[in-house]
TORSESE-405201 format. One record per residue (C-alpha): residue in one letter; x, y, z. Coordinates in steps of 0.05 Angstrom, whole numbers, padded with zeros to 5 digits, always signed. Layout:
N
AXYZ ...
This chain:
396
X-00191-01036+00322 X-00165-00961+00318 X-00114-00947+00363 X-00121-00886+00410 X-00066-00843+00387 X-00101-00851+00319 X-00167-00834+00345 X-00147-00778+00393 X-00106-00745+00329 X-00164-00756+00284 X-00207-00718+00335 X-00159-00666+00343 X-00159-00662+00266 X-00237-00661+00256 X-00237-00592+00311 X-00182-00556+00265 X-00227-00567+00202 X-00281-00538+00237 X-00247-00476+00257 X-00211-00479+00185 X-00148-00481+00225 X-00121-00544+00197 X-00055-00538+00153 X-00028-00572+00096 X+00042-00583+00064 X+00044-00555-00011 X+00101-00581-00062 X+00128-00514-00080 X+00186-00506-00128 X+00212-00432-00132 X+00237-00396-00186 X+00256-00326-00158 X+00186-00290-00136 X+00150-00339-00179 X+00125-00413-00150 X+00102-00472-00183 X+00048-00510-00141 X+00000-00550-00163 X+00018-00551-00237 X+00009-00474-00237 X+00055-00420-00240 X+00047-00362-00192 X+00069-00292-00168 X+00086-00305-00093 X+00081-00249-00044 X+00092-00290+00011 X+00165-00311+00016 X+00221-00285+00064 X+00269-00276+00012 X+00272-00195+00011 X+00330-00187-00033 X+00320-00245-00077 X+00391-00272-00056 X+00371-00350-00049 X+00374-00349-00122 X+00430-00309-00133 X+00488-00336-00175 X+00538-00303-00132 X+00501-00346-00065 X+00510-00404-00114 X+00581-00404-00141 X+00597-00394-00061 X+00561-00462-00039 X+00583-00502-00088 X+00651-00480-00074 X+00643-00493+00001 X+00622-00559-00025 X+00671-00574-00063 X+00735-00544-00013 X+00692-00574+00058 X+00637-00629+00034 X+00566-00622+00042 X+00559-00631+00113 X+00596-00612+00178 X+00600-00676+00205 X+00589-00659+00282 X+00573-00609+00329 X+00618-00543+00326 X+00648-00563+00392 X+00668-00622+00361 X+00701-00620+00291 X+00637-00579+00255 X+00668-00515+00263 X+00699-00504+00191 X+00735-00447+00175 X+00667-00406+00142 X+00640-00399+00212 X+00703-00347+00237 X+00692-00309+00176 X+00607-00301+00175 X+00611-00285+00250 X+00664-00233+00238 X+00617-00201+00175 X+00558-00208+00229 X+00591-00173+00283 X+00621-00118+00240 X+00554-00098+00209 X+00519-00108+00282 X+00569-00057+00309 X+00584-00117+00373 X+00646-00146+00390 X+00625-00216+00370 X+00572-00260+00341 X+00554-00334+00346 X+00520-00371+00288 X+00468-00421+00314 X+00442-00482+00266 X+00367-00439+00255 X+00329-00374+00291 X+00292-00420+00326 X+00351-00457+00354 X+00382-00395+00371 X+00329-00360+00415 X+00316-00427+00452 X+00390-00424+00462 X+00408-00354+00482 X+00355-00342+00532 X+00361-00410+00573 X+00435-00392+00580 X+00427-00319+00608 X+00368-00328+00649 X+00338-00379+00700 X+00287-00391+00763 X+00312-00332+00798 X+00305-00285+00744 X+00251-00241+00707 X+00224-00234+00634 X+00184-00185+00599 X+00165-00199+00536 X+00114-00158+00484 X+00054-00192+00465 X+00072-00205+00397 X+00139-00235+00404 X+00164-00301+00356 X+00143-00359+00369 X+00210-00382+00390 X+00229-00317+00437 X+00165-00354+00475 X+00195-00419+00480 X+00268-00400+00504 X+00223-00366+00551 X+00193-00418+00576 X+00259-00461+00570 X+00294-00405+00622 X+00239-00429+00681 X+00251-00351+00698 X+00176-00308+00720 X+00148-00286+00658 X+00116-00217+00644 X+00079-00200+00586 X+00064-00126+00562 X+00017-00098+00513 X+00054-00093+00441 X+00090-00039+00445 X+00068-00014+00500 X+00130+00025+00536 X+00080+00050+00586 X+00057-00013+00608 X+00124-00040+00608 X+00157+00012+00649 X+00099-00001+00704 X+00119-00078+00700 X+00192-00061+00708 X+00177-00022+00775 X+00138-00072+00806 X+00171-00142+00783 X+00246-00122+00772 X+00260-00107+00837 X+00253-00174+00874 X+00292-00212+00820 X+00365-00222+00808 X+00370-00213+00730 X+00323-00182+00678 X+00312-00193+00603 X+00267-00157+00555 X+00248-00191+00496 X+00227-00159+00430 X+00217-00173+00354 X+00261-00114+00324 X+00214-00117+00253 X+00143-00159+00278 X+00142-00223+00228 X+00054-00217+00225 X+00052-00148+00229 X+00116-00104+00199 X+00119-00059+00247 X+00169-00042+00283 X+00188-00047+00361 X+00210+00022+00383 X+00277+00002+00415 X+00300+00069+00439 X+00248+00071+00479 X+00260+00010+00502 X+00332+00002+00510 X+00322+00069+00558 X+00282+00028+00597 X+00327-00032+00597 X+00387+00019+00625 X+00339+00048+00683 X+00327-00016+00707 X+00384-00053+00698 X+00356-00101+00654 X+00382-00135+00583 X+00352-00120+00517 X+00346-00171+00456 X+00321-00153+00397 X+00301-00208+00352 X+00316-00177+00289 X+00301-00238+00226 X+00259-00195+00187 X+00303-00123+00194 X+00374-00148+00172 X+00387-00136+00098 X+00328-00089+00087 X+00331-00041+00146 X+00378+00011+00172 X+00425+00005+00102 X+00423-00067+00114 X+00444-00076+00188 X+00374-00072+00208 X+00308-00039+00255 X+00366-00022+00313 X+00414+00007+00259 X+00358+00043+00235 X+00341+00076+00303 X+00410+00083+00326 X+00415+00043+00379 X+00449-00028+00396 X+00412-00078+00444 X+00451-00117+00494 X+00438-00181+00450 X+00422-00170+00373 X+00392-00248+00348 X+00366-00261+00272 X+00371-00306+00213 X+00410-00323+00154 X+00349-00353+00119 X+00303-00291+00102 X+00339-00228+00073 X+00406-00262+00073 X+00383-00325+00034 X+00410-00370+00065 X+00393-00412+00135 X+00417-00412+00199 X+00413-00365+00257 X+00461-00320+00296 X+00468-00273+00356 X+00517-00214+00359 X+00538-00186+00428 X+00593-00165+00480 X+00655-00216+00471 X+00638-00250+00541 X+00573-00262+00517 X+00586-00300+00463 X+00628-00341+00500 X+00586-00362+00550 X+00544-00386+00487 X+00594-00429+00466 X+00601-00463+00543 X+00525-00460+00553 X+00477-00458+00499 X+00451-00534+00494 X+00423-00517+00418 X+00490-00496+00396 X+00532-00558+00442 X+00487-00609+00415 X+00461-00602+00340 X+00516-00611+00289 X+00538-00554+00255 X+00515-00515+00190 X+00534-00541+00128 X+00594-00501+00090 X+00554-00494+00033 X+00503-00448+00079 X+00556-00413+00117 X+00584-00392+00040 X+00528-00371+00015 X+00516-00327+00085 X+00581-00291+00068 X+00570-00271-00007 X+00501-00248+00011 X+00523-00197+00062 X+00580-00172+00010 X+00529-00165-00037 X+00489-00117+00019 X+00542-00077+00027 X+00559-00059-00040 X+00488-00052-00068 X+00445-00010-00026 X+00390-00004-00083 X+00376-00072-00068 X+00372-00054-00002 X+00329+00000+00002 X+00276-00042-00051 X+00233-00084-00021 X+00213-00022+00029 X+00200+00016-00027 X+00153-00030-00057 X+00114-00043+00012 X+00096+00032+00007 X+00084+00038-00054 X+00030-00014-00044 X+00008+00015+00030 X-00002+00080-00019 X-00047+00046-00069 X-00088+00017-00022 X-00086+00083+00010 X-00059+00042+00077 X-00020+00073+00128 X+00059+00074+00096 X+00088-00002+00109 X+00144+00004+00163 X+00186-00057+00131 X+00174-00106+00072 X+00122-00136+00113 X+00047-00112+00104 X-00017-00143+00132 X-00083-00142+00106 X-00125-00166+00165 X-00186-00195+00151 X-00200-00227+00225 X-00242-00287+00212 X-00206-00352+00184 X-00254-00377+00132 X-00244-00302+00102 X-00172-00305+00094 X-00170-00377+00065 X-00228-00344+00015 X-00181-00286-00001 X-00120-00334-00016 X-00157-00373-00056 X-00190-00310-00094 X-00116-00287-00108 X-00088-00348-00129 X-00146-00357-00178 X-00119-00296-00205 X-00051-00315-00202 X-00024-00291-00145 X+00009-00326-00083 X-00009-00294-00024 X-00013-00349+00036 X-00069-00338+00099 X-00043-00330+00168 X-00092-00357+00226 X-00078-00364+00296 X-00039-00392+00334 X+00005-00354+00294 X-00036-00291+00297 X-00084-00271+00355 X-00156-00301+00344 X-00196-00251+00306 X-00135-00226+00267 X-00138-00281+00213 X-00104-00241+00144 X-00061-00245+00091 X+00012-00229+00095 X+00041-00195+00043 X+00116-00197+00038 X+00151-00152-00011 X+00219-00168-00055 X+00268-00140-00092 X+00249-00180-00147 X+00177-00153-00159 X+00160-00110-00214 X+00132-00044-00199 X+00076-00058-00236 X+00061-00127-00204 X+00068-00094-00139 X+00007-00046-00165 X-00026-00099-00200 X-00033-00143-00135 X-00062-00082-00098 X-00108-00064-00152 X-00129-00141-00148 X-00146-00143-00072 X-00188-00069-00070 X-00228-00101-00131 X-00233-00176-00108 X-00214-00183-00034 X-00242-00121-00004 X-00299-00108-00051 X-00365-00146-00012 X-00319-00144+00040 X-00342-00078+00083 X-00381-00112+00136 X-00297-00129+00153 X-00251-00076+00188 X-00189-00084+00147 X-00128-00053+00168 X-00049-00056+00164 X-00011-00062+00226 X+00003+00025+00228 X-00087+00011+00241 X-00107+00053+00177 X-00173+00023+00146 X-00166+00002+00077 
């Protein structure tokens, strides 16, 4: 006789096949932008790594270095005995390029945010977040037990009239923002914002994975509009190559972080080899700002083609809003050898089902114009009964 957990997950598993919402893992091996899954080789456009540094052979001879000086792991939590010497030098590198007097390196983003936020906030305290924050600015969120607030993405107006009416009758305030929007590419506009956050005495974090290395000269979206949020969070796992997470901010900040932030206290600490690797990539930012400046470059030049509004970061969505017709389109572009994964909700709105294009260093010019040539003729073609936009809201 089945037993119920078996059946109730079946069930569960039967709905998200109906709504074509069910996922599956892939065995992907990665050879720069190119993948090998399934026995064939393809051209992915959907991987974080903006500046191709995961493969570097600088990011290399650093880990196996680390390896070889520290071991492969840390061996405990950083309070503990994890806290090898490569953590003082990447949070110094952090800081410097973040323009704060500290930074804190966390074990992933995701770790981070549901870190930070529980530690700063609580029951008595207020939130606003936009509508399209990370998954993970959600759950610290939540974690933090503190009244919630959402506004429309982007929307400083509606923000500002949340502000006068919740911040008031609350002890401490946080507003919570992607700096570059992982599903969409556009970007939050934190002047704006951080204006807001000093009329109302309330903090500003920026979570900024997706801007770091590609934005700004490499110090990312707030570098890039001159300003510096109370707390600036990302990752060492997308433009940086790497993994982990971090958070750069006042000195007293950090601090607290290392006293209070249960995700940091209690997971053991990176491995060297990550930490390494973390460092050479953000030497190799600083000295070679063509690299920089290339993935950008190659999101408009494909927003252009498709004669899409220009891309705000390397990020650029083709939204096709019903989930069947994104699973089509991937499928359509792998047949022609392209990797170009489907994003469905939860992860995006319902309705907003698309493709997510992601943009590296490593592509060709002409394989950037090749893939947009591909999706007017094969995805969008028979497609017109289907608004299809970027995030900017330009039809293709």
């Amino acid at each position: 006789m089945a037993r119920s957990l078996d059946l109730y997950t079946a069930e569960k598993l039967a709905a998200l096949d109906v709504q074509a919402l069910r996922r599956s893992l892939q065995d992907t091996a990665r050879e720069g932008v190119w993948i090998v899954r399934g026995g064939r080789r393809l051209l992915s456009f959907s991987c974080n790594d903006y500046l191709g540094l995961s493969v570097h052979p600088e990011l290399k001879v650093a880990a196996k270095a680390a390896i070889d000086r520290y071991g492969v792991g840390a061996g405990a939590s950083r309070l503990v005995t994890g806290n090898h010497p490569l953590y003082g030098v990447l949070e110094e590198r952090l800081a410097a390029i973040k323009k704060t007097d500290d930074a804190c390196v966390f074990g992933s983003g995701y770790l981070a945010n549901t870190g930070i936020i529980p530690s700063l906030i609580g029951g008595d305290d207020v939130i606003f977040a936009d509508a399209l924050c990370h998954s993970c600015l959600w759950a610290g969120a939540q974690l933090s037990q503190a009244q919630l607030h959402v506004f429309r993405h982007n929307d400083v107006t509606h923000l500002e009239e949340l502000l006068a009416r919740y911040r008031p009758s609350h002890a401490h305030a946080l507003i919570l923002t992607d700096g570059v929007f992982s599903m969409d590419g556009d970007l939050a506009p934190l002047p704006e914002l951080a204006r807001l956050a000093s009329g109302f005495d309330a903090w500003l974090m920026s979570d900024d994975a997706h801007g770091l290395g590609v934005l700004g000269a490499g110090a990312g979206s707030a570098a890039a509009m001159g300003v510096t949020p109370d707390l600036q969070m990302g990752t060492l796992s997308k433009a940086l190559g790497s993994y982990g997470g971090y958070l750069c901010a006042s000195r007293p900040v950090i601090e607290l972080m290392h006293t209070r932030a249960r995700t940091l206290i209690y997971s053991t600490g990176l491995p060297p080899a990550q930490i390494a690797a973390a460092i050479a990539a953000l030497d190799i930012i600083r000295r070679e700002p063509e690299r920089v400046a290339a993935p950008l470059a190659k999101a408009r030049a494909f927003t252009k083609a498709l004669g899409m509004a220009p891309a705000q970061s390397p990020i650029v969505p083709v939204v096709l809003g019903d989930e069947q017709a994104a699973l089509t389109a991937s499928s359509v572009l792998e047949e022609a050898g392209f990797a170009v994964v489907a994003i469905r909700p939860p992860t995006v709105p319902a309705g907003t089902a698309r493709l997510r294009i992601a943009f590296s260093a490593l592509h060709a010019d002409a394989d950037v114009l090749r893939l947009a040539e591909t999706i007017r003729t094969k995805v969008l073609h028979g497609a017109r009964s289907t608004t299809i936009v970027n995030a900017a809201g330009r039809s293709a």
